[in-house]
C-alpha positions in Angstrom: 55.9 88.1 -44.3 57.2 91.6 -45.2 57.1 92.1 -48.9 60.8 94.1 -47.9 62.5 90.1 -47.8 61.9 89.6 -51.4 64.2 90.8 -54.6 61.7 92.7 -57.9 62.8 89.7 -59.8 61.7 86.5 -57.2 61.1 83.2 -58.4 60.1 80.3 -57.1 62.1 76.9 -58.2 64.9 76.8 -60.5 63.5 79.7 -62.5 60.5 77.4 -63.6 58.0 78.9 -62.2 58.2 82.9 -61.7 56.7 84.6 -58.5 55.0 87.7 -58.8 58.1 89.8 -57.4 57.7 90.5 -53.7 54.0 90.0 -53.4 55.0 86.8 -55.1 57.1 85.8 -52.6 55.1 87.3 -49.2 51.3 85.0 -50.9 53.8 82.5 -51.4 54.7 82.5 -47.3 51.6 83.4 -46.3 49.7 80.5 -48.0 51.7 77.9 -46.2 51.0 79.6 -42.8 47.4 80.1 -43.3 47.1 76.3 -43.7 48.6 76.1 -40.0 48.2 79.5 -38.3 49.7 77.6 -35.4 52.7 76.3 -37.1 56.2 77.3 -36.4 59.4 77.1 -38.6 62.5 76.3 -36.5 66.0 77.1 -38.6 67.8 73.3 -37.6 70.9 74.8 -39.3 71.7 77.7 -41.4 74.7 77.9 -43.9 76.3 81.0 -46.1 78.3 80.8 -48.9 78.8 84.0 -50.8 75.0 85.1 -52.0 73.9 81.1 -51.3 72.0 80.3 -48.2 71.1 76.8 -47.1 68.1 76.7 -44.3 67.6 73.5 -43.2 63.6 73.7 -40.9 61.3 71.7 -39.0 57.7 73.4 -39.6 54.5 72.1 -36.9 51.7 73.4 -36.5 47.9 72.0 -36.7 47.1 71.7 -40.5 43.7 73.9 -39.9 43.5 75.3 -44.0 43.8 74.5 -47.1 47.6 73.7 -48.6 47.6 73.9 -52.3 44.3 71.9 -53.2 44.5 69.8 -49.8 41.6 70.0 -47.6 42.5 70.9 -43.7 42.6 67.6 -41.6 42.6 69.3 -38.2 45.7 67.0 -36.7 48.8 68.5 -36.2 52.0 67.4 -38.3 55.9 67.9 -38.6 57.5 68.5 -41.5 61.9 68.7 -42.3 63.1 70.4 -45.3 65.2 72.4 -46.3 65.8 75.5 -48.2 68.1 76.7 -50.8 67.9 80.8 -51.4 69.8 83.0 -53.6 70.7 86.4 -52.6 70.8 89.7 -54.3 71.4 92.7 -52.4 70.5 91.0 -48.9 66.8 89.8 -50.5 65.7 86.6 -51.8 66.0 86.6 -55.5 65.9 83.1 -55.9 64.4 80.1 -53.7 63.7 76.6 -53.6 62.4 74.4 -51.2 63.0 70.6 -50.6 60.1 68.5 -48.8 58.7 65.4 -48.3 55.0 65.8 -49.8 53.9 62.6 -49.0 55.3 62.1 -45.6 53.2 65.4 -45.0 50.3 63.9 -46.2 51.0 60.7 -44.1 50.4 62.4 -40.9 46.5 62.8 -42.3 
């Protein structure tokens, strides 16, 4: 993803764990869509409220890589979440993502 989407100051989950700016937030991305180089990310609903933005997604794809010390399985899988993102000056600042982990790791 273009490193133009992501604030200086970029963080990952209620400030607990800091990104690495917009680099941060691009390896962030582009980890996720290495593991499924297939996958798509449909918005289900989008939501605005002031510099607040609620995505709720359905990501697919065919988990070919490795996602964060899980091995590729080579079957495809669904996954719903849902995104909260904080805004500052029309670039992510802030963001944190809601999941099911082990319903992802059910479809293995």
């Amino acid at each position: 993803m273009a490193l133009e989407n992501w604030a200086r100051n970029w963080s990952c989950g209620k400030g607990a764990r800091p990104g690495d700016g917009p680099k941060g937030g691009s390896a962030f991305a582009e980890m996720y869509f290495a593991a499924g180089p297939d996958a798509v990310c449909e918005v289900v609903t989008q939501v605005q409220a002031g510099d607040t933005l609620a995505i709720e997604w359905t990501w697919s794809g065919t988990h070919t890589g490795d996602i964060e010390g899980w091995p590729a399985t080579g079957k495809h899988f669904t996954l719903e979440g849902c995104n909260i993102i904080k805004l500052d000056g029309g670039k992510i600042r802030e963001e944190r993502s809601y999941w099911d982990w082990d319903s992802l790791r059910a479809q293995a």
